[in-house]
N, C-alpha and C positions, 0 to 999 in steps of 0.2 A: 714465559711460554705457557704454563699453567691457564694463567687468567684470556691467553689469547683460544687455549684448545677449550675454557670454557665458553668463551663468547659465540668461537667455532658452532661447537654444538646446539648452542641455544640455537643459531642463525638457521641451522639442519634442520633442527626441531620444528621451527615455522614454514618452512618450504616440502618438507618431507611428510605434514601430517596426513595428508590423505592419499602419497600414493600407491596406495594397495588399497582397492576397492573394499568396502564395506560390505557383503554378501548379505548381510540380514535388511539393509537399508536399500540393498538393488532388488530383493524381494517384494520389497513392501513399496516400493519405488512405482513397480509393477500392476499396481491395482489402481492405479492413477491411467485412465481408460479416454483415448477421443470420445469412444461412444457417448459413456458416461458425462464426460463435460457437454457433449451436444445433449442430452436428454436435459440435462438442468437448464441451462443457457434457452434453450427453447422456453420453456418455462416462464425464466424469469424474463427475459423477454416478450413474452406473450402479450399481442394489445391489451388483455384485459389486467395488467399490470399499469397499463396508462402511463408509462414511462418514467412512473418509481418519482415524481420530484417530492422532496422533500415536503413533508406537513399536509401532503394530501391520501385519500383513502390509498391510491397505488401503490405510496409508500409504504403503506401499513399493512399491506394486504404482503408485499413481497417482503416486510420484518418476519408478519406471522409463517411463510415457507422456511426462511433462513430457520428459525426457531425447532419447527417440526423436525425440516431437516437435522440441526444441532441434536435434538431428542433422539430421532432415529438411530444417526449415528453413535451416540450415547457419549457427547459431552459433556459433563459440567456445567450448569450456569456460571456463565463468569462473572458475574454481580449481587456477589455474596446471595445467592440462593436464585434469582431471577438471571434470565438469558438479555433482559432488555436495563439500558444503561438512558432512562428517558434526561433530556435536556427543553430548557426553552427556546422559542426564538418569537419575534415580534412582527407584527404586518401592522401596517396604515393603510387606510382604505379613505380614499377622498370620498366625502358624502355630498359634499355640495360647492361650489367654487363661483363667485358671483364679482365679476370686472366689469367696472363702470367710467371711463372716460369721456369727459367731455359731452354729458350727456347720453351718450351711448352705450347702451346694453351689451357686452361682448360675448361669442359663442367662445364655451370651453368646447376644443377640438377643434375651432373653426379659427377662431380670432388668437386665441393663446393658449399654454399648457402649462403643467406645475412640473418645475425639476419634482421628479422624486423624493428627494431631501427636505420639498420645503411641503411634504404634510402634516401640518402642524396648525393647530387653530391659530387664525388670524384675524381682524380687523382691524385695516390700515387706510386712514386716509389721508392725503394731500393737495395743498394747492399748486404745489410745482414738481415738474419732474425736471431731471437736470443729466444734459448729456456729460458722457464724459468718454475718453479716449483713452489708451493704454498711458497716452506721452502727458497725460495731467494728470501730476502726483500731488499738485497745490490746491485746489479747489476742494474747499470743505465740503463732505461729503455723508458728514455722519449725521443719523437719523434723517437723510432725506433719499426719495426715490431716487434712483438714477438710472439711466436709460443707457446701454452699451448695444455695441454690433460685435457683431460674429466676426473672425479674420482678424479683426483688432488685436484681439486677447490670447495673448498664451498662458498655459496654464498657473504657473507662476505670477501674472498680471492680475489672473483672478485671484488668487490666493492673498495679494498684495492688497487688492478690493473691499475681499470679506474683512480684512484686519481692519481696515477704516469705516466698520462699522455701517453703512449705509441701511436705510430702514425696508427697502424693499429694491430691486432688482433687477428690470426689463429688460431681456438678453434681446435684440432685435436677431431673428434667426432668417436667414436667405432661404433656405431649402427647408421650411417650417413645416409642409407639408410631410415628410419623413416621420414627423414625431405624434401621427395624429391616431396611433396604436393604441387601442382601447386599455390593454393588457398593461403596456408602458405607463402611461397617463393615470392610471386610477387605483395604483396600490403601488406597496412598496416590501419588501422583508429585509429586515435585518437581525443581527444575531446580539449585537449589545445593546441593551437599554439604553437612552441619552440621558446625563445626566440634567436632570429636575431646571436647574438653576441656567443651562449652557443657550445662550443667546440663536437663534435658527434665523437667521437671512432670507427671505422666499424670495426664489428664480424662476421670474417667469418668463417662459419663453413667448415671442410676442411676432405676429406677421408682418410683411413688410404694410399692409394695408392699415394695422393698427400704427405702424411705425409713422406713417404718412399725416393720420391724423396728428401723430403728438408736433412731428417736428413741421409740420406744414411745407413752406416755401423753402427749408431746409434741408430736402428730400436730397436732392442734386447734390449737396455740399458732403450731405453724411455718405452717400455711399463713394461718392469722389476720394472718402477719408480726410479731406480739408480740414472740417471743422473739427478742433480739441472738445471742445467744450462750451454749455450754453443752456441756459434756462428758460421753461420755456411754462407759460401758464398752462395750468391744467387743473382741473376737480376731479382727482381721481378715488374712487372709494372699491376697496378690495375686502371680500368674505372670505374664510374660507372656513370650512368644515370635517372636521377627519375625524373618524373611527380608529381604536388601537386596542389590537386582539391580541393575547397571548395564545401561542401555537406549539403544540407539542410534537417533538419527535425523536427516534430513539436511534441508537446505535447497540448491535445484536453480537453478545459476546457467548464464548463456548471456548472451556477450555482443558488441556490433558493434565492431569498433575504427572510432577515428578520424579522420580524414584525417590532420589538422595540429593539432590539439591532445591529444595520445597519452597526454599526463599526467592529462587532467583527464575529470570523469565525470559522465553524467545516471544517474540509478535509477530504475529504474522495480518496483514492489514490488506481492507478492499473496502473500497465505496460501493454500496450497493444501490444509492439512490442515480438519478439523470432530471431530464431537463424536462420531463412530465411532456405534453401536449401544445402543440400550438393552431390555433384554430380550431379543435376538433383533430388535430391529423396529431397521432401518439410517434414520440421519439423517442424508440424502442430501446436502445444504450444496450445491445446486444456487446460491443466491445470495450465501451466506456460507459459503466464497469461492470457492464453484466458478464465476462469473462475473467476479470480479477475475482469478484464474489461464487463466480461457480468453479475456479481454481482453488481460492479455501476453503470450498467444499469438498474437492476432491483429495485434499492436503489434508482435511482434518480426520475423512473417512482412514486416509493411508495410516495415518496416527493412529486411530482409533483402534487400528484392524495389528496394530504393533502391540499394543499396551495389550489385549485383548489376548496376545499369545505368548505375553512376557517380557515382552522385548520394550517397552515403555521408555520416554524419553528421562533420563535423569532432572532436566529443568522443567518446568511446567511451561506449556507452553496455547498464547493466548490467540484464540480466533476470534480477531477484531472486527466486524463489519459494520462499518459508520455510514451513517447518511448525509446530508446536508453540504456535501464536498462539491458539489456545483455549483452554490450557496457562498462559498468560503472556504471550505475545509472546519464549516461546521462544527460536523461531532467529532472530528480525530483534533480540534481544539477543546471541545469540551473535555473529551477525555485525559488529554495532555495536562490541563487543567484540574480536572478531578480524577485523579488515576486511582483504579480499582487497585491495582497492584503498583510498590515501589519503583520509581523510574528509576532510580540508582540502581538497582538491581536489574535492571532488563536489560539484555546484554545486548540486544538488536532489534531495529525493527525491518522487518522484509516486507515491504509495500509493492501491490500487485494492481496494477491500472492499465487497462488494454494489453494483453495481450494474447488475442485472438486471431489476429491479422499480419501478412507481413506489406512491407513498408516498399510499395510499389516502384518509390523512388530512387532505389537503390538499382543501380546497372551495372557497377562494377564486381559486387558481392553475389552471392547467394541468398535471397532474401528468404528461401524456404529454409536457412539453417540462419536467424541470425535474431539478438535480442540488443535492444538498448539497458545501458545501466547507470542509471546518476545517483550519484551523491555517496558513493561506498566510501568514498576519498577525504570525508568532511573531518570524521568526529576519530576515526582507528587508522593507523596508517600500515596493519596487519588485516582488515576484513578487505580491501582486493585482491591481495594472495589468496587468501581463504579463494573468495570468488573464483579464483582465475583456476587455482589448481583443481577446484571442485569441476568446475565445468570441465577441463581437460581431461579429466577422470573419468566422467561416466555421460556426459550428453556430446559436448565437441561442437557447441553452436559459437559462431561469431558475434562476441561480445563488445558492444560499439558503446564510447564511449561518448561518442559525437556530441549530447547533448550533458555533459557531467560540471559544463563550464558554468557555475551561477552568470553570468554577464550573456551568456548566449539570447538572441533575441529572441527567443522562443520562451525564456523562464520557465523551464519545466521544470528546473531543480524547485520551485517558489506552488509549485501548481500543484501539486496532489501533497495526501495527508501523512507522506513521510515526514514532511516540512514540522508539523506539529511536535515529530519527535526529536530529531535535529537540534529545532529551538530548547529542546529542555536537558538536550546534551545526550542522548541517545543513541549512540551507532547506527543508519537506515542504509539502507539499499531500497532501491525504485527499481521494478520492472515493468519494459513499457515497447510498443511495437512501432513507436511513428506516427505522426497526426495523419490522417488518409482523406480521401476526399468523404467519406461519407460521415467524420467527424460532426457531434451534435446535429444530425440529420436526420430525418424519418427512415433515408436510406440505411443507418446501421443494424443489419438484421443479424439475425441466427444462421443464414443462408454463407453470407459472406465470409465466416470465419474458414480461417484454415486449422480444421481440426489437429491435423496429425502436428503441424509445430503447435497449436495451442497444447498439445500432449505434452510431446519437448522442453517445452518451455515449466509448465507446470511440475514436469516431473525435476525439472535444476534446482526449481525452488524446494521441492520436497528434499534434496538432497544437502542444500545449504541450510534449510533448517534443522535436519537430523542433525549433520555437526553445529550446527551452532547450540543444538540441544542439551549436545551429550560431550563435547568439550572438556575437558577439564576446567578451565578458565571463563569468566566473561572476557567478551571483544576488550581490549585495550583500550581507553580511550587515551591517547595521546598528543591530541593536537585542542588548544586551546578551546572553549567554545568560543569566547570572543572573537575567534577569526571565523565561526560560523557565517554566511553570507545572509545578512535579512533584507526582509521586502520592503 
């Protein structure tokens, strides 16, 4: 009986901890203002932010705000004395690309284009190019050109391709004309190095009128799908020429220290970069995630403004703002990677991406009271209690868990930079509004948001990171990581 009125109590203990309102943390709850997120969110959306993409001036221009901001408010640099946590990432830049078949001079953009992947110095030449079909696994193929169509191949076919080695590539593309995007065709960014020694395939994608010359009287046969396979004379000689820049960018830390537990740490995280400009026309990322980054603005003032009259958080806790999260998730891998502070010791991360907006598709609920939340369920099997009881305490919004499935075909669990902490065994929670139609759009403005839930919303999170501040314990982590879900 003993052993069962302690387990009893323990079980109290976890569903009981927050219901009597915190009065000092509804106070300070309180200074988390609509006005206030519209006046920053304006801001940082502003065209002359050029829509924040990573590695370019916009980007840097909306670091040095966050920065000021952080100062103003009177954070900490979170990077041992510096507010900025700089990382690499890499661009290739085609300089020159020179296809010669058959005698003929080929236009880049007109005649053919380079995958992405394959900017990489080359010079390759051949006398034969040699068709080949998904259903011929027999036809020796390595170190010679080989000529595929589109429709043929699924991804897996191709992957089956690159292993046998072939020394160059011709994707014959139907709808070639889609790919004749300046922007697409003549650079590339990635975040890892390749390594020195790792063999590069170049795919080029090829018109049906280049197609026409290679296979001639064959034209009928290949697009019928008929023909497997077949070789066919040709003098082909390929250039190509690339540029490789190292590109710097940073991710903007600021953080509380605190009280009596100095070792251990809450996150609180937002992307602050977007998707830059297309054509001239800027995509503003007013709710992705110009509303997450101006909600840890408004979170870290409320902290600020605690510590400031005593009230200070026991844990220290860190305001992460990364960039490059359109890119990959970027900097919240760089940083997962290089952590300024112990992961073992960070008891949570609270990830804030979109939410500005409510979720138009919603006809059965209340979308002006309502928040999506993934991934609370992965790593603690006590931080949804926390979640559920907090929210029923002091805000009362509808907490949907719709998207919390890794398998759901949306991967949102896989999409923002919770994911980074997850992987290294960290408790996260994602807060998130819904993809809406003006999603990576010029149309996501400052206009559109619904302030008064973007308040709502902002101010749950300020309340699940005070407890998760001031706790006695870090989150649990009781569920294996190996049954974490990866990409």
């Amino acid at each position: 009986m003993k052993k069962y009125m302690m387990a009893v109590c323990c079980l109290l203990s976890i569903h009981t901890f927050a219901q009597k309102k915190n009065k000092t943390a509804e106070k300070f709850s309180q200074t988390i203002l609509a006005d206030d997120l519209k006046n920053h969110l304006y801001i940082l959306a502003a065209p002359d932010m050029e829509g924040r993409e990573t590695g370019t001036a916009g980007q840097r221009k909306a670091a040095e705000y966050l920065k000021q901001q952080f100062a103003k408010i009177g954070l900490t640099p979170g990077n041992n004395g510096s507010y900025e946590q700089f990382y690499p990432f890499y661009k290739d830049t085609l300089k020159e690309s020179q296809l010669i078949i058959n005698g003929k001079q080929n236009e880049f953009g007109k005649d053919f284009t380079l995958s992405p992947t394959s900017f990489v110095n080359s010079k390759i030449s051949a006398s034969e190019i040699l068709y080949s079909s998904a259903n011929d696994t027999v036809t020796l193929i390595k170190e010679k050109v080989v000529l595929i169509k589109d429709g043929l191949y699924t991804p897996a076919d191709l992957l089956k391709l690159f292993k046998r080695e072939p020394k160059l590539i011709l994707f014959l593309q139907s709808d070639f004309e889609k790919y004749a995007s300046v922007a697409e065709r003549t650079s590339r960014m990635y975040f890892r190095k390749p390594v020195n020694n790792r063999t590069i395939v170049p795919v080029l994608r090829i018109s049906n009128e280049l197609g026409k010359l290679i296979v001639k009287d064959d034209w009928a046969s290949l697009t019928d799908k008929t023909l497997t396979s077949k070789s066919y004379a040709s003098d082909l000689q390929l250039n190509i020429t690339t540029e490789t820049l190292t590109i710097i960018a940073s991710n903007v830390l600021g953080m509380i220290e605190g009280t009596d537990k100095k070792d251990e740490w809450v996150i609180i995280s937002a992307h602050y970069d977007h998707i830059g400009m297309n054509n001239g026309v800027v995509n503003p990322g007013a709710d992705d995630d110009g509303s997450g980054t101006v909600g840890l603005l408004e979170l870290a003032e409320a902290f600020a403004k605690a510590k400031a009259a005593g009230k200070g958080p026991r844990r220290n806790i860190l305001f992460l703002s990364v960039s490059g999260e359109e890119k990959g998730l970027w900097g919240s891998e760089y940083y997962s990677n290089h952590p300024v502070y112990a992961l073992d010791k960070t008891s949570l991360d609270i990830n804030i991406d979109m939410i500005g907006r409510k979720d138009d598709k919603l006809n059965s609920i209340d979308s002006n009271n309502h928040v999506y939340l993934i991934g609370d369920d992965k790593l603690s099997s006590e931080l949804p209690k926390y979640v559920d009881s907090i929210n029923n305490l002091y805000i009362k919004l509808i907490t949907d868990r719709k998207y919390n499935d890794p398998n759901d075909p949306n991967r949102l669990y896989f999409r923002s930079d919770h994911y980074n902490f997850a992987r290294k065994g960290v408790p996260i929670i994602f807060f998130f509004d819904g993809i809406h139609k003006d999603y990576h759009k010029p149309a996501d403005t400052p206009d559109k948001i619904n302030y008064d839930l973007y308040e709502k919303r902002t101010r749950l999170v300020f309340f699940l990171a005070w407890e998760a501040a001031n706790r006695n314990a870090l989150f649990v982590r009781d569920k294996p990581l190996a049954d974490v879900p990866t990409r």
